[in-house]
N, C-alpha and C positions, 0 to 999 in steps of 0.2 A: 517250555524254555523260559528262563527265568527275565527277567527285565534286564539285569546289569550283563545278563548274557547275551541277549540280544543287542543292547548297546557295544558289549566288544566288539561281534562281529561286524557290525553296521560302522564303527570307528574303522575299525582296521581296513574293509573294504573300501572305505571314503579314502584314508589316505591312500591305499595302494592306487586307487584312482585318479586319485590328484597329482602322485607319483608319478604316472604314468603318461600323465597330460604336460607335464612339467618335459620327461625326456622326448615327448615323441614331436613336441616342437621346438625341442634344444637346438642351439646354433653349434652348438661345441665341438668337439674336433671328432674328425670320422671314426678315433678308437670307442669311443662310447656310444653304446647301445643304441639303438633307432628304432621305430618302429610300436606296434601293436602288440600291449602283453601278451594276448594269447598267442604269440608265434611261439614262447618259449615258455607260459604258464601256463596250468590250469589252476579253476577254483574244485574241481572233480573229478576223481578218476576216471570217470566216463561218460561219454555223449552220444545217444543213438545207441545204446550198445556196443560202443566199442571204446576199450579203452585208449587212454589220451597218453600212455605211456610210448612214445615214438619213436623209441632208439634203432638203430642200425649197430648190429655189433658184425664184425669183420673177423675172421676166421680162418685162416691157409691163405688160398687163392680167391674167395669166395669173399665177396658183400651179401649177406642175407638181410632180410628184413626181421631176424630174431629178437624178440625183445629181450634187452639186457637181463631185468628181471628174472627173465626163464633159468639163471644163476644166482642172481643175485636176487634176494628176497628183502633184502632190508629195506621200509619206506624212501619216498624219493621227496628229501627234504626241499622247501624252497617252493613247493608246486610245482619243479619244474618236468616239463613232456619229453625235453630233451636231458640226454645226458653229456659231457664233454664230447664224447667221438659222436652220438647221434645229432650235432649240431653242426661238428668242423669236421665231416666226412660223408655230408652228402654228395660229393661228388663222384664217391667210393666206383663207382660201374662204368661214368662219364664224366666226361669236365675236367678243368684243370683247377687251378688253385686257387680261386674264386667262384662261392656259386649265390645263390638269389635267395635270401628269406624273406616272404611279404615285402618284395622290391627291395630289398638291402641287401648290400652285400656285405659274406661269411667269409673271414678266411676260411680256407681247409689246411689241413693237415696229412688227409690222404683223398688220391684224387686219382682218376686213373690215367691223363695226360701224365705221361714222363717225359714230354719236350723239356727240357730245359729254361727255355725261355717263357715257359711256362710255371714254372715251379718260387713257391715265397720263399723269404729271408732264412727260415730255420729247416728248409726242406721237406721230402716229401715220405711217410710212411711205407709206402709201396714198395717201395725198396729195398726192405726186409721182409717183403712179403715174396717178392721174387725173384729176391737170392739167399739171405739167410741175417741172422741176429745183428753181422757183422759190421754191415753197412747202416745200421742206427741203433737207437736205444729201445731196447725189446720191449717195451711198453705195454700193456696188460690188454687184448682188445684187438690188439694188432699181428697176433699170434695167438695160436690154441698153448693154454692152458699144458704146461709140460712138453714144448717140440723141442727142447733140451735140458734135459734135467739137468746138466751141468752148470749153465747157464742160469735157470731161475734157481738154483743152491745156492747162488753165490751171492752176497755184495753186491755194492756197485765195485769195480776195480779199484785200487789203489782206497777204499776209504775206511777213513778215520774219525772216529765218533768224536775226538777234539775239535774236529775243524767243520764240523756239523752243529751249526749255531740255535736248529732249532731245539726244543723243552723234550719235543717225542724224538729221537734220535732214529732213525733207519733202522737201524738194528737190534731195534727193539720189537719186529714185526718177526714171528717164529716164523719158522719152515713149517708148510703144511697148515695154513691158517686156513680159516675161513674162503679167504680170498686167492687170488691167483699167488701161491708160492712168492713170497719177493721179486714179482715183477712189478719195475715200476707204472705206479699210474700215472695219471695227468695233473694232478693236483692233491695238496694234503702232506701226511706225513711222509707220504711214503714216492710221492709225484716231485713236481716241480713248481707247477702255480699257486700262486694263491696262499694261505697263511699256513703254514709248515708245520704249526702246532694243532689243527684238526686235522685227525684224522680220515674224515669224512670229506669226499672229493666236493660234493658242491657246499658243504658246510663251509667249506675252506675260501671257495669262493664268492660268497655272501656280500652283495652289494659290489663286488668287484665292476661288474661290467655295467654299472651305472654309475661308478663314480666321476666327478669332474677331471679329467684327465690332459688338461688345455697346458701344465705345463710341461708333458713329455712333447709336444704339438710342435714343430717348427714353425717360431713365426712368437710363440711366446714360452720360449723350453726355459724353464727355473729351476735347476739340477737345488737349490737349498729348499724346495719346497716338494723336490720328488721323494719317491721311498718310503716313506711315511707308514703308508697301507697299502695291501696288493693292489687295490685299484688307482693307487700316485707312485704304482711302478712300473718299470719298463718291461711289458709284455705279461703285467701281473708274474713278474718273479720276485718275491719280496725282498724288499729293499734296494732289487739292481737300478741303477740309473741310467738313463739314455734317451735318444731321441727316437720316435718312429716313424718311420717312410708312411704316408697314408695310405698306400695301398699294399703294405705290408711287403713292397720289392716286388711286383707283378712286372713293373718297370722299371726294373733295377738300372744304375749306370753311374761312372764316377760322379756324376753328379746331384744321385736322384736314391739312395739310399738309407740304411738306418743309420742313427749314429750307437756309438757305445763310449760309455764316461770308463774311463781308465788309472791305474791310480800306481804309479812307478814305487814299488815295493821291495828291488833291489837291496836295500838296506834291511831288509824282515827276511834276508834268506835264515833260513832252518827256523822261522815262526811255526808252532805244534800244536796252537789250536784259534780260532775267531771267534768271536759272541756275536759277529753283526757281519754283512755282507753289502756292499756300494756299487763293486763291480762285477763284471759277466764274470770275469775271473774266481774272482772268490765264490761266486755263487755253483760256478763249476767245480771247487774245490770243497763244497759241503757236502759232497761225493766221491768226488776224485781226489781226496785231499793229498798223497803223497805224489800224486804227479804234479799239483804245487808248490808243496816246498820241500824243500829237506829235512831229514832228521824226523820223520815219520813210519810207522811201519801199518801195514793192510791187514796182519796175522797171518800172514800168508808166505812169511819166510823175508819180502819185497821191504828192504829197513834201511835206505839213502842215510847218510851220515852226512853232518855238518862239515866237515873236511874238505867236499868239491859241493861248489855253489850250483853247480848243475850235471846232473845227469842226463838230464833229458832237455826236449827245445825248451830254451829259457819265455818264463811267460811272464806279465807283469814289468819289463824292463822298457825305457827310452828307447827309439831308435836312434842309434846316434846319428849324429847330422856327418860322420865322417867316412871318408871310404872304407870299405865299400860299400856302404849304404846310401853313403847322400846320394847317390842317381836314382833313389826311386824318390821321386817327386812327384807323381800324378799319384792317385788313388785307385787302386786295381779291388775291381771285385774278388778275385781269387787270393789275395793278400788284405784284409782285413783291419784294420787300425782303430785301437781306443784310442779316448783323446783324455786328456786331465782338465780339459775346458771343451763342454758342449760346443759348437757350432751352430749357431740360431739360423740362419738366414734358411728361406725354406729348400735351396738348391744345395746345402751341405758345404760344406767345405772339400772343394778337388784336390788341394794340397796337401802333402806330405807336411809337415812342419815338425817345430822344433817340441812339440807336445803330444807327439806320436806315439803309442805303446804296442807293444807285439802282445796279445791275447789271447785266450785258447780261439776263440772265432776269426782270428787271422786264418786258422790252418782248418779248422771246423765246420762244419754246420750243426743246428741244436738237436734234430729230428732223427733225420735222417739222412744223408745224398747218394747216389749212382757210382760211388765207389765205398771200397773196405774204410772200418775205420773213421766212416762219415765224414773223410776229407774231404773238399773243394774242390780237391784236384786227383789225379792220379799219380800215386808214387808213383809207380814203375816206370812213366813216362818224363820225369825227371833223370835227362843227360845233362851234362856241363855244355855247354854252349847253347844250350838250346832256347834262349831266349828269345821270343818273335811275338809282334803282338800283344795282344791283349792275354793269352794264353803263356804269362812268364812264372806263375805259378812263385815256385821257390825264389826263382832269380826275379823277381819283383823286389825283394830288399836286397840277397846275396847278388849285387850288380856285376862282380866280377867273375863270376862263377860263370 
């Protein structure tokens, strides 16, 4: 081996070292990384004999211990052991929504506690595991490989390559690739996290979960300094803004939440395409884009005209402060609110106010939830008068109903 060869390697392992010593006695906020590289690198594919490739990939009903790999062949960039679901899905057999890496805790994503009171902010996979695609986003990993060919043929619904700000567009990935058919992943071009322009899931994520992230933090949130890079975004979805609950909603309550920055758009009804994304809203419309806005079509026949400002629940608009809205004044977990000004203080803001937005995460969850359609709540058990509780669902803003 050559001298200046030896020197790279000896550099490079120095800094990752000193890298490493820097986060693993960081004060910084609970979203950034903790902990001992090797829980989530190696410097070698293998130790003892066995390799250090550690994924869980999930399959029907079934958690196996299958390495990803056993499909997937392509190097595993980053050094990393884990893969996105082999990190945030150990608790795949047991546990709820929180589990233990070298004493730090992991969000998960699937988990097999379906308490409720149990379950994080963007809900829970499993629940398309044990009813069908309906109830979340069919996500690649979390279903076999074709258990609806209808479903992995298609799109996301309603989208629009206009309103898709990243360079690699979605639908530029053929049917019958390489990879799981147009199911979305986790990250990348073709995912949600991480930079939209690799197409490579942990590529996309590179340096994300070690960035300084103190101003999404409650206590010091600087919405002009977030968005930047996936890791100065809200939950690594590039460029959205917002605040994070540090334990990701484990103990969720009007007062102990995430937030989400909100941006009243009312005046861009029938806008047909975005270069950039600030809010969950838009960031759900680099997908969904004509349940968005108007005057878009999916190719799909589905082509809203600018003529009626809405077809569907209006998203992105004020609530107005008049009846029948002004009686929702507390902040209901089941009725969700952007705001167009963060809320710093680390208890959130309980109040309705006059900087309120309706959102698709008013009526949503990101993942997955325990009904159709990944709502909050269940239609069907939306009657008019039915208001009681913590459980008002619709009739949280529609007060008179």
């Amino acid at each position: 081996m050559g001298l200046s060869r030896r020197k790279l390697i000896f550099g490079s392992v120095f800094v990752a070292a000193a890298l490493c010593a820097v986060f693993l006695f960081s004060e910084q906020a609970e979203a950034k990384v903790k902990g001992q590289c090797y829980f989530c690198h190696t410097m070698h594919n293998s130790q003892d004999g066995a390799s250090m490739i550690v994924d869980s990939q999930i399959q029907g009903n079934i958690a196996t211990d299958t390495d990803c790999q056993g499909c997937h062949s392509e190097p595993r960039e980053n050094l990393l052991t884990y893969s996105c679901i082999g990190c945030h899905a150990i608790n795949a057999s047991a546990g709820d929504g929180i589990a233990s890496l070298g004493g730090y805790d992991v969000p998960q994503v699937y988990y097999a506690d379906t308490t409720e009171t149990k379950e994080l902010a963007a809900g829970n996979f499993i629940h398309i595991v044990n009813n069908d695609w309906t109830y979340g986003h069919n996500v690649h990993g979390f279903q076999p490989v074709g258990i609806d060919a209808d479903v992995d043929s298609l799109l996301p619904p309603g989208y629009d390559s206009q309103m898709d700000p990243s360079t690699s567009k979605y639908d530029s990935w053929p049917y019958g690739g390489s990879l799981s058919p147009q199911q979305p992943l986790c990250a990348g071009t073709y995912g949600c996290h991480g930079n939209r322009n690799e197409e490579s899931q942990t590529v996309a994520m590179i340096g994300s979960h070690h960035s300084d992230d103190s101003m999404l933090q409650f206590g010091s949130i600087d919405d002009t300094t977030q968005g930047g890079s996936p890791g100065t975004s809200f939950r690594f979805l590039s460029g959205v803004k917002g605040g994070e609950d540090d334990d990701w909603e484990y103990s969720a309550a009007s007062d102990d939440h995430n937030e989400y920055f909100g941006a009243d758009i009312g005046a861009r009804t029938g806008q047909t395409s975005q270069s950039s994304v600030e809010t969950m809203s838009e960031f759900c419309a680099s997908c969904h884009g004509i349940f968005h806005m108007t005057g878009l079509s999916d190719g799909r026949g589905i082509s809203p005209t600018n003529a009626s400002p809405w077809i569907r629940h209006p998203s992105d608009f004020m609530i107005p402060s008049s009846a029948p809205y002004s009686n929702y004044v507390t902040y209901e977990l089941t009725a969700r609110v952007a705001r167009t000004t963060l809320p710093d203080p680390a208890s959130n803001d309980t109040q309705i106010g006059s900087n309120s937005i309706v959102f698709c995460l008013s009526c949503h969850k990101a993942h997955a939830s325990r009904q159709p359609d990944m709502l909050r709540y269940s239609y069907s058990a939306m009657t008019t008068g039915g208001s009681s509780g913590s459980n008002k669902l619709c009739f949280a803003c529609h007060t008179d109903k």
